[in-house]
C-alpha positions, 0 to 999 in steps of 0.5 A: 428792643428798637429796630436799629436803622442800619443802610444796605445797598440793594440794587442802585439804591440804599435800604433800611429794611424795618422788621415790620414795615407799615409803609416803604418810603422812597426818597431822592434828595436834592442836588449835591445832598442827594447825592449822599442822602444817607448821610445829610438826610440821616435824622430825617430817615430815622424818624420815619424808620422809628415809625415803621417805615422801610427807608429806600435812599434814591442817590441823587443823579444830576443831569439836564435830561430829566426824563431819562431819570424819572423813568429810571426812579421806576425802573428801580422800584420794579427791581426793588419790590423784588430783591426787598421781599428777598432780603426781608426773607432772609432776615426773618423780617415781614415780606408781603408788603413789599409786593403791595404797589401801594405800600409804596410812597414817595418822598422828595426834596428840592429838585428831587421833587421833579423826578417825582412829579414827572414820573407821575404825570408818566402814568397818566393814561393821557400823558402823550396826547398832553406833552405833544401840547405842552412840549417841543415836538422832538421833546414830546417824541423822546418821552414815548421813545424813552419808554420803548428803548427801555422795554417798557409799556407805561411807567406808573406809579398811579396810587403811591402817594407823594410828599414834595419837601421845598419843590424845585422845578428846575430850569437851566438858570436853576442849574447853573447861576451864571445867566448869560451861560444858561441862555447860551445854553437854552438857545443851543438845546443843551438846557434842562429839559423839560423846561419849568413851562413845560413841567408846570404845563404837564402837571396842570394838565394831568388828572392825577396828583390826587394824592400829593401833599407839600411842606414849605418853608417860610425862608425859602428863597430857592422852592418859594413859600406861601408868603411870596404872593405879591400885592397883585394876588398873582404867584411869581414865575419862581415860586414852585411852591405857591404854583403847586399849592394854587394848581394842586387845590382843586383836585378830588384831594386838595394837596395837603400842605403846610410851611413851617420855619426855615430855609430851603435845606431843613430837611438837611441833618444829623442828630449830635445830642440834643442838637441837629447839625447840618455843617451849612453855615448858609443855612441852620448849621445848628439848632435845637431839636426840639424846635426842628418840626419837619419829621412830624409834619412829615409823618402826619401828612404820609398818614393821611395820604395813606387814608385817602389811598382807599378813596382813590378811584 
């Protein structure tokens, strides 16, 4: 009998606990759908779950301070690794892997992309010495003082792999589409912090990202895609795709990416029949299965990431 993808809450998050799991994924959605992911992302999750892995749902928290939330990703991974091998216990399931830090993998979409990338350049050795370069001063000095009001030395999750659905690196402007209220709001220091500068500045200058890859979409109007270098050959200031694509390519691994059809909300979906049904009248609202690739892209890419784990210094 197929094991059944059923939620549970553990800690803050949702989980679907596999019998015998080859892989934990982690996953934070994008604003508003993240919120719910277990709902709008529910046939994405099955298919992952059908292939052996153990679905942790990160419901999406919206605020302007990103670091807070980046840091807080891995404080629930560390209460997680506990209570999972717990509950796998309790229900005869297989425990071990759940002790494994590189078991773990990453997954997000849209702005959910951001946590992930920010808690990653947290565990670079380096990653003080880097922000006082790329941030304000009193940013740079409330990363360091983030970590030590929480009781933590160095977050990291150097060696868990990550797959970035539709990047978005959000700004302010992102955030709130009326321009003259977002400027307002930068010029008073209430903005999204860090900034889209900033963030690309931190990842640029990270030695990490090693094991990144990326899945864009080709009519995706709010992460960018491939198609959106213009006659110049220079990348538009709002193609986050296109920028991690020419500053993740000269690493020891290349990030491994693909775009495939649709718009920025094709991971969005809950399988009715034959169909995948988003309710979104701005986006799919409804299309075939069989022409939905996402999943499988998906999952190729997660076991490749999981090969060049054993190359990684």
């Amino acid at each position: 009998m197929k094991p059944v993808l059923k939620f549970q809450p553990i800690s803050f998050s949702w989980v679907a606990l596999h019998p015998q799991p080859k892989g934990v994924v982690q996953f934070i959605g994008g604003t508003f759908f993240g919120s719910f992911p277990t709902l709008f992302y529910r046939h994405f999750f099955q298919e992952l779950f059908a292939e052996g892995y153990t679905i942790i749902a990160l419901p999406f928290r919206f605020s302007f301070r990103h670091w807070p939330i980046a840091i807080s990703l891995w404080q629930e991974q560390e209460i997680l690794r506990k209570e999972l091998t717990q509950a796998a216990k309790k229900l005869g399931y297989e425990s071990d892997i759940y002790e494994e830090r590189t078991s773990y993998f990453w997954v997000g979409h849209s702005l959910g992309c951001k946590y992930i990338a920010l808690l990653e350049f947290l565990s670079d050795s380096n990653c003080q010495n880097i922000a006082n370069q790329c941030c304000y001063r009193d940013e740079a000095r409330s990363i360091q003082n983030l970590s030590e009001n929480r009781g933590i030395d160095t977050p990291s999750i150097k060696g868990q792999p990550s797959l970035l659905i539709a990047p978005n690196i959000s700004n302010t402007e992102s955030a709130i589409p009326i321009r003259s209220l977002a400027m307002l709001l930068d010029k008073l220091g209430w903005g999204v912090r860090p900034t889209r500068t900033e963030t690309q500045c931190l990842i640029a200058s990270s030695s990490l990202f090693n094991l990144t890859a990326l899945i864009s979409f080709e009519r995706d109007n709010i992460a960018g895609s491939l198609g959106d270098i213009n006659q110049s050959l220079e990348v538009p200031k709002n193609s986050d795709v296109l920028w991690f694509v020419e500053h993740l390519k000269h690493r020891k691994f290349a990030v491994l990416n693909q775009e495939i059809p649709g718009k920025h909300l094709e991971p969005i979906g809950i399988k009715i029949g034959n169909y995948i049904v988003d309710f979104n009248p701005w986006d799919k609202f409804i299309k075939p299965i069989k022409l939905r690739g996402i999943e499988s892209v998906s999952l190729r890419f997660l076991s490749v990431l999981k090969q060049r784990l054993s190359q990684v210094d």
